[in-house]
C-alpha positions in Angstrom: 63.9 -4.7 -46.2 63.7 -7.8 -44.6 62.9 -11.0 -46.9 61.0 -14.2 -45.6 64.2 -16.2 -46.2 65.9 -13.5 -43.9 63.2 -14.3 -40.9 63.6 -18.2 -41.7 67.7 -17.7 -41.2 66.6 -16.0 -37.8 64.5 -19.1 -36.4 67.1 -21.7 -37.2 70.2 -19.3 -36.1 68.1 -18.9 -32.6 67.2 -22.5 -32.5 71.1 -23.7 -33.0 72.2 -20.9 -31.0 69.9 -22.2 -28.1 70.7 -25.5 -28.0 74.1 -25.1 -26.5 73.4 -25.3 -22.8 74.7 -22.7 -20.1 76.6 -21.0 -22.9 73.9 -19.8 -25.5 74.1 -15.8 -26.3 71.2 -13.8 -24.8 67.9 -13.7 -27.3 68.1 -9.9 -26.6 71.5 -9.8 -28.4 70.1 -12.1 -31.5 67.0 -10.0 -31.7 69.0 -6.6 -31.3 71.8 -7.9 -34.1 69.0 -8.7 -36.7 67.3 -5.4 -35.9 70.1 -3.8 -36.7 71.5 -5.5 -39.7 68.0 -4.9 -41.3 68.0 -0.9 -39.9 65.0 0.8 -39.8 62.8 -2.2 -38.8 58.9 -1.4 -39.2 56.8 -2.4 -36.1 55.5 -5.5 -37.9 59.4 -6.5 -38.6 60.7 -6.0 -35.2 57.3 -8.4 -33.9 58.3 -11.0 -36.9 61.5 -10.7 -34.9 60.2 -11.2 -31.7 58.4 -14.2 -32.7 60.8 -16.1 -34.5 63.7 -15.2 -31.9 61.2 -16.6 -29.2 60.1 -19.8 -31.4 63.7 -20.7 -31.9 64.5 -20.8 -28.6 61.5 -22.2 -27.4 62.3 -25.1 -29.8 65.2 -25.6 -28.4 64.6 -25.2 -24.9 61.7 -27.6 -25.1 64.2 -30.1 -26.7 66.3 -30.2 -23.5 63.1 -30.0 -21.6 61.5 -33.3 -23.0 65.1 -35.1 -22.9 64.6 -33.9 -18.9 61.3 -35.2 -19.2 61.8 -38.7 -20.2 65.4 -39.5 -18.6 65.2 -38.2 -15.3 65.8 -41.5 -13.6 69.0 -41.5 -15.2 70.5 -38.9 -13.1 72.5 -39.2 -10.1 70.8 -39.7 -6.9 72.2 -36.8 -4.8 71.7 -35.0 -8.2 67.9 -36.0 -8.4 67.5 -35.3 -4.7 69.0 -31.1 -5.3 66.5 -30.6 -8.2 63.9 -32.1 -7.0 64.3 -29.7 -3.7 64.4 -26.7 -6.0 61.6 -27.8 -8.0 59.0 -28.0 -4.4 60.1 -24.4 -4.1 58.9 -23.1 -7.7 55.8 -25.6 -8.3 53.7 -23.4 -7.3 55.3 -20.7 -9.0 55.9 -22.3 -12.0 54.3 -20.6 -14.8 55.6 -17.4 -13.7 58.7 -18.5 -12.5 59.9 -19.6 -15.9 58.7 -16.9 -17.7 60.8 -14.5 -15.9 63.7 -17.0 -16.3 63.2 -16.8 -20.1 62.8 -13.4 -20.0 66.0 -12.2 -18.3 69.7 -13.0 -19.4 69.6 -15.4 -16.2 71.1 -19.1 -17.1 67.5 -20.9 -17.2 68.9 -24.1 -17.3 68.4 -24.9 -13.8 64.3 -23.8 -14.2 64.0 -26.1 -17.5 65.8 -29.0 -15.8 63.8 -29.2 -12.4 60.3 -28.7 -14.7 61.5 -31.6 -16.6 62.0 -33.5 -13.2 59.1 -32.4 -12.1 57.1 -33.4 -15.2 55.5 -30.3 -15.7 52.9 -29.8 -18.4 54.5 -29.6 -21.8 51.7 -27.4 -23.4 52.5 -24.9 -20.1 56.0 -24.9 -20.1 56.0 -23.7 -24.3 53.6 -21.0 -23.2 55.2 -19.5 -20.6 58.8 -19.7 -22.2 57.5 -18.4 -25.8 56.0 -15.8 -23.7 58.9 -15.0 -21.7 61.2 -15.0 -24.8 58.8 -13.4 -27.2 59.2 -10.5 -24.9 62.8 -10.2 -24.3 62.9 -10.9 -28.2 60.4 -7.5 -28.9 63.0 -5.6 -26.4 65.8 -6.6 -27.9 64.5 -5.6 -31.6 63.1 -2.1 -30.0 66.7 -1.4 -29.1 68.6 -2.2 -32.2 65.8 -0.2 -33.7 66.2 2.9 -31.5 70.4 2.3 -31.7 70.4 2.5 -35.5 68.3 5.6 -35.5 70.1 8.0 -32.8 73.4 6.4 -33.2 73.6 4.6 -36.4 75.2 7.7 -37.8 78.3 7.8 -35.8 78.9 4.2 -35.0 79.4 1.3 -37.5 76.7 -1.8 -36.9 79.8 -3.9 -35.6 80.7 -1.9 -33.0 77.2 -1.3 -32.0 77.2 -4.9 -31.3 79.8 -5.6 -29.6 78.5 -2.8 -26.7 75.1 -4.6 -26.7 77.2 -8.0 -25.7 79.5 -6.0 -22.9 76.4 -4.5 -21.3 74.5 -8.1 -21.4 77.3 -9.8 -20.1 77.3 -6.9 -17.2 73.9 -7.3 -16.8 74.2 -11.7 -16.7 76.8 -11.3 -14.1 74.6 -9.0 -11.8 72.0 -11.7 -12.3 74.0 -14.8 -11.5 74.0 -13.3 -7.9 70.4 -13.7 -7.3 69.6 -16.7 -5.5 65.9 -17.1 -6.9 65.3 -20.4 -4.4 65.9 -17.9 -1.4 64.0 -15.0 -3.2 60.9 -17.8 -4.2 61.1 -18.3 0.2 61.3 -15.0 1.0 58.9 -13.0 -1.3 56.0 -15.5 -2.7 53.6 -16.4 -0.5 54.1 -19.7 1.0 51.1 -22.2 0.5 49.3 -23.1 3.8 50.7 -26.8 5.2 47.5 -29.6 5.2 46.9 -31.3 8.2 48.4 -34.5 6.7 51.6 -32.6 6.0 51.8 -30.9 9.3 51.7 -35.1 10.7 
């Protein structure tokens, strides 16, 4: 039975665990690991899990965010010039575009940094990454739920584990090779030119 203390130990673990970046465990895995170490999570547990998986994150994501935010001009030139390409591609897309980065094991880095750049609402970018997370955070509770009840007999809570990390690492890798600029270019409607930008 989970406590309030346990869910509080959740938030801050996500929030430190989040604030590495490039090299921060996937949300499914921290949400899958505390579903499993309480066992037969309720419905309300595993959303409690969700949300406080999601919030620490977001926390922490929106910390590198604002730091993005406010020192942008303190980048590298060539380096401002490369995000600031990749951000035109995804302003449109924005909202959506980071959700989906929050939501998959995908390194979302890159997404955070060029919204930063590109000062993008803050109220906006908390939305759509709780949003994002909070959902990947439900998934990943769901499945240490449903792994403790069909297999939780046979195979030991640590071992479950580590086979939830080897398939998200799988997974990650499959991701890294998705280009999203050139899938932004080829599958989202590209926003008619103005006159003045056609000149």
């Amino acid at each position: 039975m989970a406590t309030p203390i346990d869910f509080i130990i959740l938030l801050v673990m996500s929030f430190a665990l989040n604030l590495v970046p490039f090299a921060g465990p996937s949300n499914m895995i921290i949400a899958s690991t505390a579903a499993i170490g309480i066992g037969n999570a309720s419905p309300l547990t595993i959303l409690f899990i969700g949300g406080m998986v999601a919030l620490g994150s977001t926390l922490a994501k929106s910390t590198h965010y604002m730091v993005t935010f406010f020192i942008s001009g303190k980048l590298a030139e060539k380096r401002r010039q490369k995000i600031a390409a990749d951000a035109a591609k995804i302003k449109r897309w924005a909202f959506f575009l980071l959700f989906i980065a929050a939501a998959t094991p995908i390194p979302d880095e890159p997404v955070v940094i060029s919204l930063g750049l590109m000062k993008y609402k803050p109220a906006k970018f908390f939305v759509a990454y709780f949003l994002g997370k909070f959902s990947i955070g439900i998934m990943g509770a769901i499945m240490g739920k449903f792994a403790v009840e069909s297999i939780g007999k046979f195979i030991s809570p640590e071992i479950m584990i580590a086979i939830s990390i080897i398939l998200t690492i799988i997974l990650t890798i499959i991701l890294l090779k998705v280009d999203i600029g050139k899938l932004v270019e080829k599958y989202l409607p590209r926003k008619p030119k103005t006159e003045q930008e056609k000149n």
